[in-house]
C-alpha positions as CSV (number, residue, x, y, z in Angstrom):
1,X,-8.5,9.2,22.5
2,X,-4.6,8.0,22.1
3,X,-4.5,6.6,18.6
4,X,-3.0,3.4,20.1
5,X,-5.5,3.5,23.6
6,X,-5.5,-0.2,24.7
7,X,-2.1,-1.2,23.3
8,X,0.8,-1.8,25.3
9,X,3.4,1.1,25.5
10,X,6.0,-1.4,23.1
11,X,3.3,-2.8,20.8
12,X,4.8,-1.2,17.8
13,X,8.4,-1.7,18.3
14,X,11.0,-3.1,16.5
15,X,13.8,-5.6,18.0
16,X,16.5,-4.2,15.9
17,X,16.9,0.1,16.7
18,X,18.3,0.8,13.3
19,X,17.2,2.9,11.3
20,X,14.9,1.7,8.0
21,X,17.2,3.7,5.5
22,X,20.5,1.6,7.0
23,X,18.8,-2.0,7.7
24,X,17.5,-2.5,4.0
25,X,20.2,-0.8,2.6
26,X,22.0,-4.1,3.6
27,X,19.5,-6.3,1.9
28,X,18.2,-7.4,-1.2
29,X,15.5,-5.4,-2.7
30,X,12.5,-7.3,-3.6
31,X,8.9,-8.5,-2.0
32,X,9.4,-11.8,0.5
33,X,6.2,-13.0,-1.2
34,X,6.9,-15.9,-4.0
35,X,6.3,-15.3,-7.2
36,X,2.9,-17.3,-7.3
37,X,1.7,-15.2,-4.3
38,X,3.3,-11.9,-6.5
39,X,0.7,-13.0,-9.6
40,X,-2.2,-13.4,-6.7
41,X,-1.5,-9.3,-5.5
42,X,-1.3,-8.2,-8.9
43,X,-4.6,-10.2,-10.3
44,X,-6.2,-8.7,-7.1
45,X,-5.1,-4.6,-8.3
46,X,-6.6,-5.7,-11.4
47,X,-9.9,-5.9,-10.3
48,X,-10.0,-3.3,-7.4
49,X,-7.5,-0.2,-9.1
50,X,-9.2,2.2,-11.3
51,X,-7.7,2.5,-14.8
52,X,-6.2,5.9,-15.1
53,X,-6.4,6.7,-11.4
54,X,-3.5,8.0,-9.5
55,X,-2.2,5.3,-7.3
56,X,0.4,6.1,-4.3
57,X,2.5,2.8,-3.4
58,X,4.0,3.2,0.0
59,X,6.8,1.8,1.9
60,X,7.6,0.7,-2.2
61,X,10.5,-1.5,-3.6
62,X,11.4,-2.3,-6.9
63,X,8.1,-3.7,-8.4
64,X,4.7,-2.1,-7.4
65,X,3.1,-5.0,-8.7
66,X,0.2,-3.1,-11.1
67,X,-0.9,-5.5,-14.3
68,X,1.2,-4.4,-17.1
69,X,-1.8,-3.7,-19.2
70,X,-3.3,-0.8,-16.4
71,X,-2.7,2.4,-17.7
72,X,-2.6,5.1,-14.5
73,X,-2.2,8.8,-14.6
74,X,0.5,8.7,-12.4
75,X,2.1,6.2,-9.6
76,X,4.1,7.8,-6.8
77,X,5.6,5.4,-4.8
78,X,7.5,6.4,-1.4
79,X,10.6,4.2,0.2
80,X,13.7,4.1,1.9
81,X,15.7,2.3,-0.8
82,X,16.4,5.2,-3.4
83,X,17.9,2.2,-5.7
84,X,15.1,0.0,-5.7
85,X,12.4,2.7,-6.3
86,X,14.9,4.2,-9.7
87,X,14.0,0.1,-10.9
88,X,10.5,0.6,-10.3
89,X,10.0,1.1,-14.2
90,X,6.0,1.3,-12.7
91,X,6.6,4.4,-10.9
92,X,5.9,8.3,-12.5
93,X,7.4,10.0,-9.7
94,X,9.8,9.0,-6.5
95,X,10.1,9.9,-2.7
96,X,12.8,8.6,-0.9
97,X,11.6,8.6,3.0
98,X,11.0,6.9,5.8
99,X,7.3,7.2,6.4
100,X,8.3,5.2,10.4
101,X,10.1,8.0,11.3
102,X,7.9,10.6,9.1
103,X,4.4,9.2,8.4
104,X,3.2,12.8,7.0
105,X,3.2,12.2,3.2
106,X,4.2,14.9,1.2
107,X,0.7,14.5,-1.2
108,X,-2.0,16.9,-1.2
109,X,-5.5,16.4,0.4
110,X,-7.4,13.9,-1.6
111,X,-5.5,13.8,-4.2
112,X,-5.3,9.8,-4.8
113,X,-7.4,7.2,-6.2
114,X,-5.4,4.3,-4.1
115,X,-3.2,3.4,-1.6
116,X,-1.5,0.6,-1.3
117,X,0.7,-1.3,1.3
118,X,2.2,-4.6,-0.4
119,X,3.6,-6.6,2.5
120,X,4.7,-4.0,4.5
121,X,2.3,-3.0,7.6
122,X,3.8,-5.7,9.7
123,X,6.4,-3.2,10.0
124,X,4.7,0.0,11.1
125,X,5.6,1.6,14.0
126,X,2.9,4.3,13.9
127,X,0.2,2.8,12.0
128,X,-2.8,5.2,12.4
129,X,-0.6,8.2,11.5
130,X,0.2,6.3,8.6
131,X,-3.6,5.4,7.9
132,X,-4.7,8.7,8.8
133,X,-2.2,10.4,6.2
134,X,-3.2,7.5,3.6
135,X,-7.2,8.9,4.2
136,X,-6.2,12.4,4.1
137,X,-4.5,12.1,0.6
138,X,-7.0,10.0,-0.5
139,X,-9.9,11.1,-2.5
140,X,-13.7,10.6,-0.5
141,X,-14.5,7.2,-1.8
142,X,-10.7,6.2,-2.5
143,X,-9.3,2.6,-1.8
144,X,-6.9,1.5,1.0
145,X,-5.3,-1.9,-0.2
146,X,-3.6,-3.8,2.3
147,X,-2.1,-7.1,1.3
148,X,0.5,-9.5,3.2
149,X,1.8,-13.0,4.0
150,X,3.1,-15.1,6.3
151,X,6.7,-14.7,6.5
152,X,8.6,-12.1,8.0
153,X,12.0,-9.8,8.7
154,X,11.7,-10.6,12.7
155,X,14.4,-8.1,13.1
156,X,12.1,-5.1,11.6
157,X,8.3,-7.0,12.1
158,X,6.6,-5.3,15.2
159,X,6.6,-7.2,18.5
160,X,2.5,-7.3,18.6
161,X,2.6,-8.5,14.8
162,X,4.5,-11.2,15.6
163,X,2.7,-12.4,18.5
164,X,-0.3,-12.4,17.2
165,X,-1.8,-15.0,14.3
166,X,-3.6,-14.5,11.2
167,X,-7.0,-13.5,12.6
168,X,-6.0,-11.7,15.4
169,X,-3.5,-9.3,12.6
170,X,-6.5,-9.0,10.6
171,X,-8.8,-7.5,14.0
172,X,-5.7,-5.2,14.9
173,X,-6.0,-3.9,11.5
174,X,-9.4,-3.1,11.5
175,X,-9.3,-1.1,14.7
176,X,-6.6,0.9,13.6
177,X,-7.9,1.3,10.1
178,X,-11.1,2.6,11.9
179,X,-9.5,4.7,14.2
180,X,-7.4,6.4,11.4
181,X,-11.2,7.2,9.7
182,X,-11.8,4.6,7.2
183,X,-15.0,3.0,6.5
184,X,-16.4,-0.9,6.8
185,X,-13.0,-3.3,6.1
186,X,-13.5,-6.1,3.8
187,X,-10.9,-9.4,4.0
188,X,-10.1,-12.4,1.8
189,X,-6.7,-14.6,1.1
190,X,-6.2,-16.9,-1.5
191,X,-4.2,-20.2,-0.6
192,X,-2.2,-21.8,-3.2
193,X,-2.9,-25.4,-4.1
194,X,-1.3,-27.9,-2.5
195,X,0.0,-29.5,-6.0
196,X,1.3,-25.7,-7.8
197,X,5.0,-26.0,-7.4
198,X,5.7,-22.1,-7.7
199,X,3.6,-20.6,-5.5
200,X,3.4,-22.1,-1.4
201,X,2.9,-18.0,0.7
202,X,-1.1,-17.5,0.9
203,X,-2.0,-13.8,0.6
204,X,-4.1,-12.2,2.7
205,X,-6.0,-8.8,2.1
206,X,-7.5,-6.3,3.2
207,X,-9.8,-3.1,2.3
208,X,-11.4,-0.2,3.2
209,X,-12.5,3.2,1.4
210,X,-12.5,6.4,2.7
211,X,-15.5,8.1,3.4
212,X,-16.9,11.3,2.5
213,X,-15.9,12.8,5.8
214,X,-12.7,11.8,7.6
């Protein structure tokens, strides 16, 4: 079966043609998430990462997020921005691509504890490749963490992304995370409260392991 059977031809496309590397290069580096919602990702990594695992952040930017008092063996993370990955004071080693227009990641099989996607699958273009490579370099067992919010770059968000709402994403997800080979996905979000002045963007998350045969 065609990874994306049962989606239209243009589900995954982008309204602006330009390449990743270009568009961001024109924008300020940093998450769309406020700081509140930041605090929300990172107590999350806390309680799912393993302490000295190897963690691989893709699509990264300047911060991957990771509590500050997480030790890991090592934290590759892979973007377009070669700038804002050199801030990443987080990150052991550095890949500067675009995984849209190359989705095979240049890891070994099973050879991560993690992957994780911190507001960024709204912008896949070829999501299962992407989730198929994240299993493959995973090890059997290993973590996929998906988190993301509300708002968006409509320019670079995909046209089904933005036509769908907050349950409906979450279903798409699931289908393509099982499609790419990963086991049962498990959801939550955390909403701020109404009365916290610094933090207004719920995050939403998802998860799924790898099995011992993808």
């Amino acid at each position: 079966m065609n990874d994306l059977h049962g989606f239209h031809p243009q589900s995954f496309t982008a309204a602006s043609a330009e390449s990743d590397t270009v568009f961001y290069s024109r924008r300020p580096a940093g998450p769309m998430l406020d700081q509140g919602a930041q605090t929300a990702i990172t107590a999350l990594y806390r309680t799912l990462l393993p302490e000295d695992g190897n963690i691989l952040d893709l699509m990264a930017g300047p911060d991957s997020h990771l509590p500050t008092d997480m030790e890991f063996d090592s934290v590759i993370g892979i973007g377009v921005n070669a700038q804002a990955l050199d801030s990443n004071s987080r990150l052991t080693d550095r890949v500067v691509s675009d995984i849209n227009e190359t989705p095979d990641l240049p890891l070994a099989d099973e050879s991560m504890d993690a992957v994780l996607l911190c507001d960024v699958v709204p912008y896949l273009r070829q999501p299962v490749r992407v989730f198929r490579e994240a299993a493959r370099v995973l090890q059997p067992g290993g973590l996929i963490v998906i988190t993301f919010g509300t708002r968006l770059i409509p320019q670079k968000a995909t046209a089904l992304w933005q036509a769908l709402d907050e349950g409906d994403r979450r279903r798409m997800l699931t289908v393509l995370l099982q499609r790419a080979g990963f086991g049962p996905v498990d959801n939550g979000n955390v909403t701020p409260a109404p009365e916290d002045m610094f933090w207004h963007d719920a995050v939403h998350a998802m998860t799924a392991r790898r099995p011992d045969v993808v």
